[in-house]
Residue frames relative to the residue before (quaternion, step in Angstrom):
aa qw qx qy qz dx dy dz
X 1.0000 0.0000 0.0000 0.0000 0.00 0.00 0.00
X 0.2709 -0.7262 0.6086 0.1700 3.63 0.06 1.54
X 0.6911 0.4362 -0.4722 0.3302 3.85 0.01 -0.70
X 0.6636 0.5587 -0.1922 0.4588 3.78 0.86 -1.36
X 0.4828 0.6401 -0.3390 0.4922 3.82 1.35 0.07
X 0.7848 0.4474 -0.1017 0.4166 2.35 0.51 -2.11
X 0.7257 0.3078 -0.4227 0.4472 3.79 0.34 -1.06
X 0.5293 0.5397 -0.5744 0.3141 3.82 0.16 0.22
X 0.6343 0.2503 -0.3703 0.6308 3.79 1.05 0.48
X 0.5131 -0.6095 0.5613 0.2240 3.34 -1.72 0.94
X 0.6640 0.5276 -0.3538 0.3944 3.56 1.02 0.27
X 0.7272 0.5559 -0.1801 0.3603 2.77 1.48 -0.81
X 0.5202 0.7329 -0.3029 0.3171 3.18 2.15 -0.37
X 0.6313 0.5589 -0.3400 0.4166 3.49 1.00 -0.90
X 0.3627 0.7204 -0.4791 0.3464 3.78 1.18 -0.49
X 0.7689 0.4263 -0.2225 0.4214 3.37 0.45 -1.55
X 0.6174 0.4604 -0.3335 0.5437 3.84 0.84 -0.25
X 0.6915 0.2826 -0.5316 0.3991 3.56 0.69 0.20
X 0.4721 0.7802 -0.3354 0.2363 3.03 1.40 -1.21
X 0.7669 0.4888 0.0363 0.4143 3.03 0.61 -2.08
X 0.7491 0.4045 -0.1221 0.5103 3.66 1.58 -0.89
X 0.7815 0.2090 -0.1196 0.5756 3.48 0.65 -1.36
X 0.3949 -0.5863 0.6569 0.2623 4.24 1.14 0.18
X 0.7379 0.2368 -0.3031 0.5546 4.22 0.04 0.71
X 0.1382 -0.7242 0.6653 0.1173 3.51 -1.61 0.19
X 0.3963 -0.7203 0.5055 0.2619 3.62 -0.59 0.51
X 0.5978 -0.4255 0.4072 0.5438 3.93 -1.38 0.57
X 0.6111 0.6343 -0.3654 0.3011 3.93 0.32 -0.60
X 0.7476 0.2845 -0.1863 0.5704 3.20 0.99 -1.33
X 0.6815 0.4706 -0.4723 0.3018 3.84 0.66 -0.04
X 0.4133 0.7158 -0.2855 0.4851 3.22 1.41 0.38
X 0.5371 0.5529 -0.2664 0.5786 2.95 1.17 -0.88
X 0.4389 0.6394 -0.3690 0.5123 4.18 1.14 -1.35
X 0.6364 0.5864 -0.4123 0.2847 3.56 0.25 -0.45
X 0.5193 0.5429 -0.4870 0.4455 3.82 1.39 -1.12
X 0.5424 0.6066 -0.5290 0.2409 3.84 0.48 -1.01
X 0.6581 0.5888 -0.2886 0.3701 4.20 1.18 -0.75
X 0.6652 0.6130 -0.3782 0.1968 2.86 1.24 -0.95
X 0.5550 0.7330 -0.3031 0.2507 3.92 1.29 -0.55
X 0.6963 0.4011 0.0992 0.5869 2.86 1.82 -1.32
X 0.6013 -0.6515 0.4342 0.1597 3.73 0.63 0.97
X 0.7336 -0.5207 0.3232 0.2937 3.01 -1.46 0.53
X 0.6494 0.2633 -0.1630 0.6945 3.84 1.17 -0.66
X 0.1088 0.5973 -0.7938 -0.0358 3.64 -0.68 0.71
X 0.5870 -0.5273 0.5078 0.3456 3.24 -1.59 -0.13
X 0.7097 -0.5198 0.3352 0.3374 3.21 -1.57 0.59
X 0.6597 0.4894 -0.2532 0.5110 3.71 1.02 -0.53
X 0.5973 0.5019 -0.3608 0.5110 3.68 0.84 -0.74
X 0.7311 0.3942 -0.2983 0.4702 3.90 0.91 -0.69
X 0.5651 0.5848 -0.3421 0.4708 3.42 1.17 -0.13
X 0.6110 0.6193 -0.2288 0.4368 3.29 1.07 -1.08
X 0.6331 0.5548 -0.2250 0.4907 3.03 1.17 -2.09
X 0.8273 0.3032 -0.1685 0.4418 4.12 0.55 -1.30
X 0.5470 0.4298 -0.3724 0.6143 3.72 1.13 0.83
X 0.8121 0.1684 -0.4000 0.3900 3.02 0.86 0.60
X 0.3535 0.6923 -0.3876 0.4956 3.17 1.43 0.68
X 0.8020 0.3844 -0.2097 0.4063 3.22 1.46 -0.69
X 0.5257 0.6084 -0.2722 0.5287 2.93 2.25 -0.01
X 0.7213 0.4164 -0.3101 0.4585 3.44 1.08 -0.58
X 0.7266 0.1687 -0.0888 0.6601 3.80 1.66 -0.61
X 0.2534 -0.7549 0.6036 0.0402 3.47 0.25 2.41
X 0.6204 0.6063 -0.3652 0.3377 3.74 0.30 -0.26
X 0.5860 0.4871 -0.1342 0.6335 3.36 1.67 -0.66
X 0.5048 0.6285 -0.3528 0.4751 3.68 1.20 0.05
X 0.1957 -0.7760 0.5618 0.2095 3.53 -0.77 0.87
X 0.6248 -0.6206 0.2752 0.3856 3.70 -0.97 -0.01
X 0.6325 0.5647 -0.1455 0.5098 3.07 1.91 -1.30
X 0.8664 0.0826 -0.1419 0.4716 3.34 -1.58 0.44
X 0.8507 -0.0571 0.0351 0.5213 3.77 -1.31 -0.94
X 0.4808 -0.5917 0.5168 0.3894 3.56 0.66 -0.82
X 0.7866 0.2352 -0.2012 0.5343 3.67 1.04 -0.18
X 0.2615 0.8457 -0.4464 0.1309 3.63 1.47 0.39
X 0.5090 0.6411 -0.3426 0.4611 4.00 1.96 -0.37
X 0.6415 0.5844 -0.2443 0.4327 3.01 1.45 -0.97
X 0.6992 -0.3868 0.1957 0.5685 3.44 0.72 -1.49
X 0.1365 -0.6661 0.7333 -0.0016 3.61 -0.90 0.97
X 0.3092 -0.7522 0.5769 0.0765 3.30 -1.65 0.97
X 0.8904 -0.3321 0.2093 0.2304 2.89 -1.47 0.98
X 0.2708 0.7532 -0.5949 0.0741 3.95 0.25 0.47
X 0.8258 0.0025 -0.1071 0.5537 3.86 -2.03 0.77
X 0.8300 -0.5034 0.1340 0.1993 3.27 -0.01 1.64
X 0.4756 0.5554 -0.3721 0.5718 3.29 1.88 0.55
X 0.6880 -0.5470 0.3889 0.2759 3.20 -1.87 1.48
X 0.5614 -0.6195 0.4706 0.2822 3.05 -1.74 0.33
X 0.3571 -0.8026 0.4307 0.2070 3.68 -0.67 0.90
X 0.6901 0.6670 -0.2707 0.0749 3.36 -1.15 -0.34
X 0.6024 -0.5581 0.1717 0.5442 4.00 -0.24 0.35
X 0.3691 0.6953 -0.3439 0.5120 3.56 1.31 0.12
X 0.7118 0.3840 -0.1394 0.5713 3.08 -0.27 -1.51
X 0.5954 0.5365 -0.3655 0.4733 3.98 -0.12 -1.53
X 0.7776 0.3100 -0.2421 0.4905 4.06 0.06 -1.57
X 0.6973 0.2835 -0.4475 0.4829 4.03 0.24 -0.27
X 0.4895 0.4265 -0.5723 0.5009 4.24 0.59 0.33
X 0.4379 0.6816 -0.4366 0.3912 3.60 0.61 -0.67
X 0.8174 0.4088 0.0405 0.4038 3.45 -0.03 -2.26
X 0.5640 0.4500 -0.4055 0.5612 3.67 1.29 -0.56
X 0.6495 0.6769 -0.2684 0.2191 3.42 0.65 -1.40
X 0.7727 0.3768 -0.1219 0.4960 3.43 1.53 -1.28
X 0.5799 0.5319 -0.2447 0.5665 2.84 1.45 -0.69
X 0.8657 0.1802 -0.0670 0.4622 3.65 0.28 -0.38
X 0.0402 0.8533 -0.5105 -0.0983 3.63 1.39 0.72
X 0.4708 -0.5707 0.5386 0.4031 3.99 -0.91 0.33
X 0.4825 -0.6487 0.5710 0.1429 3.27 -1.72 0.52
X 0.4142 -0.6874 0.4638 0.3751 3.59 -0.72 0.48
X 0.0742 0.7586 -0.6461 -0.0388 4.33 0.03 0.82
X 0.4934 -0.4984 0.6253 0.3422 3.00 -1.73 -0.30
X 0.0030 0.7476 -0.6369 0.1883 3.82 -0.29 1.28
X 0.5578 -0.4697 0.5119 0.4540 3.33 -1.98 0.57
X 0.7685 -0.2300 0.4162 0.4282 3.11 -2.11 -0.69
X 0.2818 -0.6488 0.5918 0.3866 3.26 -1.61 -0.10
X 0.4099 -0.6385 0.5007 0.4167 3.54 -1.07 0.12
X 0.6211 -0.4644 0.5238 0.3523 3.16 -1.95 0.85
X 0.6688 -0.5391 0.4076 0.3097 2.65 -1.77 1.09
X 0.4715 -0.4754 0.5870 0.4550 3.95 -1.39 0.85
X 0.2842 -0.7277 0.6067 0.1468 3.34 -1.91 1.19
X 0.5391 -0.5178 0.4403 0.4974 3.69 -0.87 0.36
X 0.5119 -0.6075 0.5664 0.2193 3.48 -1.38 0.79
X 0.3129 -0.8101 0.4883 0.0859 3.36 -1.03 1.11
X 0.5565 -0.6181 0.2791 0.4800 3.81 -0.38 0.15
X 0.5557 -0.4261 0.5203 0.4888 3.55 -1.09 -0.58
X 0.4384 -0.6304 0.5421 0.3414 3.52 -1.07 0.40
X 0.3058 -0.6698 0.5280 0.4232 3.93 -1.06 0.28
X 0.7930 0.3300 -0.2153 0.4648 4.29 1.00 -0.44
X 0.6078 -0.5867 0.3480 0.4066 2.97 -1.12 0.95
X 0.7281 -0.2933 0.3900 0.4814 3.89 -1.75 0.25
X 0.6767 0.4496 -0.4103 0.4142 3.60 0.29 -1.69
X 0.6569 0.5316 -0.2993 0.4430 3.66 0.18 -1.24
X 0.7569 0.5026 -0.2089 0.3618 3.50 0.41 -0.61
X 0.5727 0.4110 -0.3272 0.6293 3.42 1.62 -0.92
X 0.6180 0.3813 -0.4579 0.5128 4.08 0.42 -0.96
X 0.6545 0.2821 -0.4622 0.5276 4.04 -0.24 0.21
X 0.7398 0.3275 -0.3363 0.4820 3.52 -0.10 0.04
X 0.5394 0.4761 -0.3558 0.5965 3.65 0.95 0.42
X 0.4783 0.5357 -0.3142 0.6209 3.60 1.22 -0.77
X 0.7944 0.3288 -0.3022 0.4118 3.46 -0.74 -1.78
X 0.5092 0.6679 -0.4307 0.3304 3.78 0.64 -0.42
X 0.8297 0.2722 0.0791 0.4809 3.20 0.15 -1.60
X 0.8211 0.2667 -0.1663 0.4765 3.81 1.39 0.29
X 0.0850 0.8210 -0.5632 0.0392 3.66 -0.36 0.73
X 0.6238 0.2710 -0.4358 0.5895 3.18 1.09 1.68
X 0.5705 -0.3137 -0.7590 -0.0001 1.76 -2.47 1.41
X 0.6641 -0.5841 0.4473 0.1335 3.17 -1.78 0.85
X 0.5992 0.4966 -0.3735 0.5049 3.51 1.37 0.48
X 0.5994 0.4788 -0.2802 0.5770 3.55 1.67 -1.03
X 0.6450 0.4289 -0.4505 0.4439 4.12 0.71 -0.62
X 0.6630 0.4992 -0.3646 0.4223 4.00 0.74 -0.93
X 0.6954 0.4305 -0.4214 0.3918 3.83 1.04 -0.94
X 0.4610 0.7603 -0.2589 0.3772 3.59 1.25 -1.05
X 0.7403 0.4532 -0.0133 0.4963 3.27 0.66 -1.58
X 0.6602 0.2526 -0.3549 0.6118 3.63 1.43 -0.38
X 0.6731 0.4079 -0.4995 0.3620 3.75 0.59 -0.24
X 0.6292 0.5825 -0.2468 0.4516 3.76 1.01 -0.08
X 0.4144 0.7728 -0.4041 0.2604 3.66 1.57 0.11
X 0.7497 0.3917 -0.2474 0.4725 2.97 0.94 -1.14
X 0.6007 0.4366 -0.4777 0.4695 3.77 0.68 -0.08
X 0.5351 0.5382 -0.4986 0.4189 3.68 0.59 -0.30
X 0.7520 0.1816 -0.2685 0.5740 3.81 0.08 -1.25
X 0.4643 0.4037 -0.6347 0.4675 4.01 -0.28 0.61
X 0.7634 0.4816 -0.1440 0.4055 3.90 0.69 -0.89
X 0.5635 0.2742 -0.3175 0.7117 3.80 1.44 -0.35
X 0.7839 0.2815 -0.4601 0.3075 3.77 0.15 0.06
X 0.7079 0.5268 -0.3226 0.3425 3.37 0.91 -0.10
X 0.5039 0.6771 -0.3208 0.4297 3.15 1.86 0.05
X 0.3617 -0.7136 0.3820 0.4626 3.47 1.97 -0.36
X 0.7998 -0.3355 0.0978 0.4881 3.41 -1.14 -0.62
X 0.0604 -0.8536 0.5169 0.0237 3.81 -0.12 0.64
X 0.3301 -0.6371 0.5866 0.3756 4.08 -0.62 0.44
X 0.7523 -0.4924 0.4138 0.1426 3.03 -1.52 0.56
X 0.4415 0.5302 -0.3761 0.6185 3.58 1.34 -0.36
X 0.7189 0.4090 -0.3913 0.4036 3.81 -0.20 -0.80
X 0.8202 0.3547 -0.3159 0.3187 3.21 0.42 -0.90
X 0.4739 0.3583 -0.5157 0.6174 3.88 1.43 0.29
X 0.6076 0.3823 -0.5938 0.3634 3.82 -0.35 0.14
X 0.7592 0.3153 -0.3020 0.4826 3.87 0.41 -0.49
X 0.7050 0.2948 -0.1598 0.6249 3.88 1.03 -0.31
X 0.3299 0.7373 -0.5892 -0.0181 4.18 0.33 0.16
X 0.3918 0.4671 -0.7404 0.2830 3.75 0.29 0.35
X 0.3484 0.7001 -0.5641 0.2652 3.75 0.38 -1.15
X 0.8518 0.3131 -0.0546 0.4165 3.39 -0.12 -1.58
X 0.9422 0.0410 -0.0739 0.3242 3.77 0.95 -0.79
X 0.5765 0.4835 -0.3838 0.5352 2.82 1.40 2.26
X 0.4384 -0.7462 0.3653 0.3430 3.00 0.31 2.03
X 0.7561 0.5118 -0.2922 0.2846 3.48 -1.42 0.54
X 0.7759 0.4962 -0.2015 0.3334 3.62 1.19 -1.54
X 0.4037 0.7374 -0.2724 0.4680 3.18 1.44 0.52
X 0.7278 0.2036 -0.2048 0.6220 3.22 0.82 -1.58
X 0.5412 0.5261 -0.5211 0.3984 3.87 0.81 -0.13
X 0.5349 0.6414 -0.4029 0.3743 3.60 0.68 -0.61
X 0.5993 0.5597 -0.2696 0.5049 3.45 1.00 -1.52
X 0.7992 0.3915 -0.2753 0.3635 3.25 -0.02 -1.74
X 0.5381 0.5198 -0.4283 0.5068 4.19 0.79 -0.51
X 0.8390 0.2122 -0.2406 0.4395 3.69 0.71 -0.96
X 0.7483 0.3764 -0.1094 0.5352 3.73 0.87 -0.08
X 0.1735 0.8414 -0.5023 0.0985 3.42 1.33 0.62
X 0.6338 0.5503 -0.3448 0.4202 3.85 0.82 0.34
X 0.7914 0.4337 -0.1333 0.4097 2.79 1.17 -0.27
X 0.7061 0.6233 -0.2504 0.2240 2.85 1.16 -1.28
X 0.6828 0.4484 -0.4029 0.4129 3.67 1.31 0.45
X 0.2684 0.9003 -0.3397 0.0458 3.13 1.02 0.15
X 0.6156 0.5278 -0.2813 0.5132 3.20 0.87 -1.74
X 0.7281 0.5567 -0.3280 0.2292 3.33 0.31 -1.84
X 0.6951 0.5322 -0.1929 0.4432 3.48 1.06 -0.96
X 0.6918 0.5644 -0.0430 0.4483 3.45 1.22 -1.21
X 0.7257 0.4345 -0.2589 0.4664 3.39 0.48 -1.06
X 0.6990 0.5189 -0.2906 0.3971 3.85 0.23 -0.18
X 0.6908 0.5205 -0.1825 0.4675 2.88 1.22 -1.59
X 0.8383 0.1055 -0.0206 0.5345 3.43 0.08 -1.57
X 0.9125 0.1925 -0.2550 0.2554 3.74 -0.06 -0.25
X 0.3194 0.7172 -0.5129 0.3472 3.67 1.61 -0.03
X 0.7295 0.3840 -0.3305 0.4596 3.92 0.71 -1.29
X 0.6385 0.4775 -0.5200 0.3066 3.98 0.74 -0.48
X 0.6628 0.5878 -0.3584 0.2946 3.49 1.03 -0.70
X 0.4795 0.7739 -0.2536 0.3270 2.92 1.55 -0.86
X 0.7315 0.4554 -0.0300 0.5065 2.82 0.87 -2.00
X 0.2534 0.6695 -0.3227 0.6191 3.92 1.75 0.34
X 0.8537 0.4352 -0.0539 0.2809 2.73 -0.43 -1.62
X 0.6011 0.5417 -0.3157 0.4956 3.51 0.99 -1.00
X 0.8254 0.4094 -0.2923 0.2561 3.08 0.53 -1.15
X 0.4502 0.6535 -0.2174 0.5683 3.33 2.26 -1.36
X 0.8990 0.2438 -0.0032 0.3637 3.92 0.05 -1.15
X 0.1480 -0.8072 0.5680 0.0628 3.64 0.22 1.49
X 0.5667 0.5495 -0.4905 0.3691 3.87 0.73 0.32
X 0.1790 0.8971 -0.3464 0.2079 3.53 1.72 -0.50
X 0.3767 -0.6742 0.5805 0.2582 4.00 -0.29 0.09
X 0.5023 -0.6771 0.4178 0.3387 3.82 -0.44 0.67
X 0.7189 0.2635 0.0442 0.6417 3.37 0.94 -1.91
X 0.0103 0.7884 -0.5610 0.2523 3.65 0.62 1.70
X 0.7712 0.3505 -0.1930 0.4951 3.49 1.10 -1.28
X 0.7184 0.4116 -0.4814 0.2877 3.35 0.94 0.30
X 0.3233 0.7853 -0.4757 0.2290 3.54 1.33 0.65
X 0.6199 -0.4338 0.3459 0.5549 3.96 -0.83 -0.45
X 0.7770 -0.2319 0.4275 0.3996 3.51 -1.56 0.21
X 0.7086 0.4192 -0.2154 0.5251 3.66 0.08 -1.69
X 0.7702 0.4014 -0.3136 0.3838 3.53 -0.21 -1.25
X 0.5939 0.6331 -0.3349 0.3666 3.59 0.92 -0.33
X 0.5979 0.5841 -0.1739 0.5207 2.38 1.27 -1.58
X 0.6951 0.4318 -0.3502 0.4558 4.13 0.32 -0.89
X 0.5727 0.5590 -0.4313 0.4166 3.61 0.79 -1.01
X 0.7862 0.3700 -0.3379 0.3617 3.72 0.36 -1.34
X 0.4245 0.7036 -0.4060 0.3999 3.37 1.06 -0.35
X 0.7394 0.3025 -0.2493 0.5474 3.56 0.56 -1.17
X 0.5570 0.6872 -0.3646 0.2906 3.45 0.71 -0.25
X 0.5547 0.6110 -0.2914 0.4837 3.40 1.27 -1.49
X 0.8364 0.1292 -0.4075 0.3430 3.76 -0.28 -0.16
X 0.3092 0.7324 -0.4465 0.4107 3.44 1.13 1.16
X 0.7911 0.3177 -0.1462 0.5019 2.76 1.02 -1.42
X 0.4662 0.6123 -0.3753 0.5166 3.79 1.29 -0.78
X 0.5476 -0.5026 0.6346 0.2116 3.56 -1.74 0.90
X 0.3469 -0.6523 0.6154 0.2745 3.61 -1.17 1.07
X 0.2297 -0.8234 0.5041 0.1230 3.38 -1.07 0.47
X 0.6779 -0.6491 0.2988 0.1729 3.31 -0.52 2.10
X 0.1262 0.8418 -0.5243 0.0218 3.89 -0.63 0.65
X 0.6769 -0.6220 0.3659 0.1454 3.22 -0.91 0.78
X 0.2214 0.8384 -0.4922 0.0761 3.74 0.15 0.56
X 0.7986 -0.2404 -0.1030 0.5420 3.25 0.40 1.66
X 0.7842 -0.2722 0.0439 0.5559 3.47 0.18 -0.93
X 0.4288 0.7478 -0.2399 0.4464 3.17 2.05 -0.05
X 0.2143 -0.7299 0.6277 0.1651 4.22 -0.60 0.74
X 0.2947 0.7034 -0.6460 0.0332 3.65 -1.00 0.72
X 0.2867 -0.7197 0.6101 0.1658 3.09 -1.65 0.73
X 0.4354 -0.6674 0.4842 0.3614 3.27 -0.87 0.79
X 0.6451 -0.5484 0.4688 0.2517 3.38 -1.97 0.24
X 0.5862 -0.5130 0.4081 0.4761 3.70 -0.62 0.11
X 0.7622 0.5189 -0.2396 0.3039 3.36 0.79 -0.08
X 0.5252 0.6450 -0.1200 0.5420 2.33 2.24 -0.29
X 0.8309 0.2187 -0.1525 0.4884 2.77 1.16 -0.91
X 0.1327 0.7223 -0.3756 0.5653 3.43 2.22 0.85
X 0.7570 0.3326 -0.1239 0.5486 4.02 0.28 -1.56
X 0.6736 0.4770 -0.4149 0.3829 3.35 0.66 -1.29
X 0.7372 0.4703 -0.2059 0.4393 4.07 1.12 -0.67
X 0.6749 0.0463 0.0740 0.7327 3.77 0.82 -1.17
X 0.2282 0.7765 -0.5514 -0.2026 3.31 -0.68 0.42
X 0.3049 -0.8420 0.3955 0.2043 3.60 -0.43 1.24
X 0.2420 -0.7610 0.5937 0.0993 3.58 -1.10 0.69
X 0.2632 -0.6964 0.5208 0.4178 3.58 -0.82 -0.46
X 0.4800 -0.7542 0.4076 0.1860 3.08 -1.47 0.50
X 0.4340 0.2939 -0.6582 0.5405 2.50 -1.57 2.08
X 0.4193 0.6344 -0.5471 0.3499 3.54 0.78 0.16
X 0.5564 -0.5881 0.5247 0.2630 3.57 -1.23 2.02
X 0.0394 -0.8717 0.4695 0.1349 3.51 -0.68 0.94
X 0.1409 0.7521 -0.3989 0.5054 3.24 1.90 1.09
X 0.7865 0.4787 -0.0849 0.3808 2.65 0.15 -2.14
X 0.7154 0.4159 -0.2091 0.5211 4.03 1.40 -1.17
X 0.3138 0.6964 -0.3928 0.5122 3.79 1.01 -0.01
X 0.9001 -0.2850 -0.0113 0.3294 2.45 -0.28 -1.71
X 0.2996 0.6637 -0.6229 0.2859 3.11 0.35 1.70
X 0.6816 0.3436 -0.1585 0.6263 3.84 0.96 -0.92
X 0.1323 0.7689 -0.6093 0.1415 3.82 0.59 1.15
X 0.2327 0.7195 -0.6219 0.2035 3.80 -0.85 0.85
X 0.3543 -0.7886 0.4418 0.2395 3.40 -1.04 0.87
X 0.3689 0.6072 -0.4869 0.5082 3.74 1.73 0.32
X 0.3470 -0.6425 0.6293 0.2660 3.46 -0.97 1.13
X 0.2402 -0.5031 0.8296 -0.0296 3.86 -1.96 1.13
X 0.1454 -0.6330 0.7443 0.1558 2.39 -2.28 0.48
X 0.4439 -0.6985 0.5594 -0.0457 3.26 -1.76 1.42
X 0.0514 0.8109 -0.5815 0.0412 3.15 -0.50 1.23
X 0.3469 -0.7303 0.5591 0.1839 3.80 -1.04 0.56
X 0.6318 0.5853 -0.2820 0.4228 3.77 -0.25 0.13
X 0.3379 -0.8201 0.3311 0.3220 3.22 -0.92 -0.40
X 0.8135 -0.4123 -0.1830 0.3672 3.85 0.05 0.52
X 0.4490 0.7072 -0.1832 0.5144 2.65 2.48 -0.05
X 0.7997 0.3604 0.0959 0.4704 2.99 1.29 -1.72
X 0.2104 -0.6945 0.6870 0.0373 3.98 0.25 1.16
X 0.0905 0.7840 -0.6012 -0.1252 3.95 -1.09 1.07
X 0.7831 0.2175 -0.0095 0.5825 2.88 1.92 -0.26
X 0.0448 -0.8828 0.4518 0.1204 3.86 0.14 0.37
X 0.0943 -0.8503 0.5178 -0.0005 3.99 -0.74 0.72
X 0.0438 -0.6766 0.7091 0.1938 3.40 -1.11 0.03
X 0.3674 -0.7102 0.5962 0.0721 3.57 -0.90 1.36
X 0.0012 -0.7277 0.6768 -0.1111 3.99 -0.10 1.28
X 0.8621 -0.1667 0.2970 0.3751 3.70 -0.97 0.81
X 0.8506 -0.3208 0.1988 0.3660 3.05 1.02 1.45
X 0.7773 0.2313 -0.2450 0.5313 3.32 1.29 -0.60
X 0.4251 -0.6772 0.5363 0.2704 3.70 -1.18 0.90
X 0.0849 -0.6357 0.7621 0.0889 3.72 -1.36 0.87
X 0.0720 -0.7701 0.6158 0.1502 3.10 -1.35 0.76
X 0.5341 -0.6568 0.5238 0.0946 3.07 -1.40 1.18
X 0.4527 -0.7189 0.4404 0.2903 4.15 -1.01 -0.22
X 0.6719 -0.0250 -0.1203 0.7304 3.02 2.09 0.14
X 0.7139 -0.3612 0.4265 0.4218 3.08 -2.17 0.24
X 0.6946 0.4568 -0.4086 0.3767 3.77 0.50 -0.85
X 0.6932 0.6134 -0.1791 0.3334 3.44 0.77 -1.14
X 0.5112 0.5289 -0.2984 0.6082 3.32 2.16 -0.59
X 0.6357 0.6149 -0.2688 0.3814 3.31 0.53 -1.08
X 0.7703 0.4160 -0.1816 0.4479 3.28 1.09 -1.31
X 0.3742 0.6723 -0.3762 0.5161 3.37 1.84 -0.57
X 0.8933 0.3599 -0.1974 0.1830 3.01 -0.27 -1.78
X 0.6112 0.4300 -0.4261 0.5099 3.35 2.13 -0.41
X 0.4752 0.5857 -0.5426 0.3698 3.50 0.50 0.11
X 0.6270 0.6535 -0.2838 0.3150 3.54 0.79 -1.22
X 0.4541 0.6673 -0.2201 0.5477 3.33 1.75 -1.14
X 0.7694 0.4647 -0.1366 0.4164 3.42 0.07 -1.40
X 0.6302 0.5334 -0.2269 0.5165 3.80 1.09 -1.50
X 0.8002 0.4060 0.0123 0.4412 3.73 0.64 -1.28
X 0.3416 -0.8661 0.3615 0.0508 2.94 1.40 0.21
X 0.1890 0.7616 -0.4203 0.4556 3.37 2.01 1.08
């Protein structure tokens, strides 16, 4: 009985007034979700948290997602040898963490993270370097560089990953359509990620631009009143900038020193918005990095231009969403 947990803490009581009143809970009060551990120790089992987040979603249907189990935010288990996820799981790492801080030992290495498996190529290496000797030295006709470039995907990322870490300059010197032919990016993705590669586009308006939204109001008092009467799209850009508002900055190491970055930091470090007419010479090369960003012109309502900033050079995109989706693809293509 999630409800009969919960009021046995004085934190946990207000939960039910939003729950029950405003149909949302804020990052504050799911925190509070946390008394729900306290019965069951640091290691419950994998079924006791399942239980625990199927019925959380049975007693508060508003808290129910549409997809999979219906409580997968809550917890999802562990599948091909990767941890279990979810706001569960997230609050008992929490409780191990303080309770049991780690010691400094002397231990082996860790291993690199397991990479995502790439396809088989369909042409042989030889065939692959003589097209990539081609794509070098030509960027015409424009049907033979776009087929080229998809029959040559997989040898590219078998080639930027086996080269180890490499800057980003090498890999447009040995691949430069990459960088100056709209498209060979997300085609790159789609040859190596053909499940995926429509996702956002299809998703992000439809079903989750308005939950964040509705987040946001409650998280962000800077918020536009009459947000929800804007178009579909414009919604859709607003929550975008919104997410690293609402997302936890994440702490980084600068020598022996811990800092976390400001919301603004980490606002620019994601979208960073300019206004338009901004000298885009002059931004280049002032905010040079070889991690692809995304550039937006306008102002937070209003996308007039969208970009993904690669090593100095600006791609533009046809929307803020479409950069965004560029720019995580870019991640993935580059092996960054």
């Amino acid at each position: 009985n999630i409800r009969e947990i919960l009021s046995a803490s004085p934190e946990g009581r207000p939960v039910f007034v939003s729950l029950d009143g405003n149909q949302r809970m804020s990052i504050r009060e799911r925190r509070c979700m946390d008394h729900l551990m306290d019965q069951y120790g640091e290691n419950p089992s994998s079924d006791t948290k399942a239980v625990l987040a199927s019925s959380i979603v049975d007693q508060f249907p508003c808290l129910r997602d549409s997809h999979g189990t219906g409580y997968d935010a809550w917890f999802t288990r562990g599948r091909q040898h990767g941890p279990a996820t979810g706001f569960l799981e997230e609050c008992l790492r929490n409780v191990r963490k303080w309770q049991h801080p780690r010691k400094k030992t002397l231990s082996a290495p860790e291993a690199p993270p397991k990479r995502l498996s790439l396809p088989e190529p369909t042409i042989s290496a030889e065939r692959a370097i003589q097209m990539t000797e081609w794509l070098k030295n030509n960027i015409w006709p424009a049907d033979q560089v776009v087929q080229y470039m998809r029959e040559t995907a997989a040898y590219r990322a078998g080639w930027i990953r086996s080269s180890g870490t490499i800057p980003v300059q090498q890999i447009f010197a040995e691949f430069p359509r990459l960088l100056d032919t709209p498209g060979m990016i997300l085609q790159d993705f789609a040859v190596l990620y053909p499940q995926s590669c429509g996702k956002l586009a299809e998703n992000w308006n439809t079903l989750f631009s308005s939950k964040v939204i509705r987040m946001g109001k409650k998280e962000e008092s800077g918020l536009l009143p009459e947000i929800e009467l804007l178009p579909q799209d414009k919604q859709g850009d607003v929550a975008l900038q919104l997410l690293p508002k609402l997302l936890p900055a994440v702490p980084y190491r600068v020598g022996r020193k811990v800092a976390r970055p400001s919301k603004l930091q980490v606002q620019q470090a994601f979208i960073d918005v300019q206004p338009i007419g901004t000298n885009m010479v002059e931004y280049l090369g002032s905010t040079a990095t070889e991690h692809p960003r995304v550039l937006m012109l306008g102002d937070r309502c209003c996308c007039s231009q969208a970009f993904v900033v690669i090593n100095g050079t600006a791609l533009e995109y046809p929307s803020l969403l479409g950069a965004v989706d560029g720019c995580f693809k870019s991640f993935f293509v580059f092996d960054v």
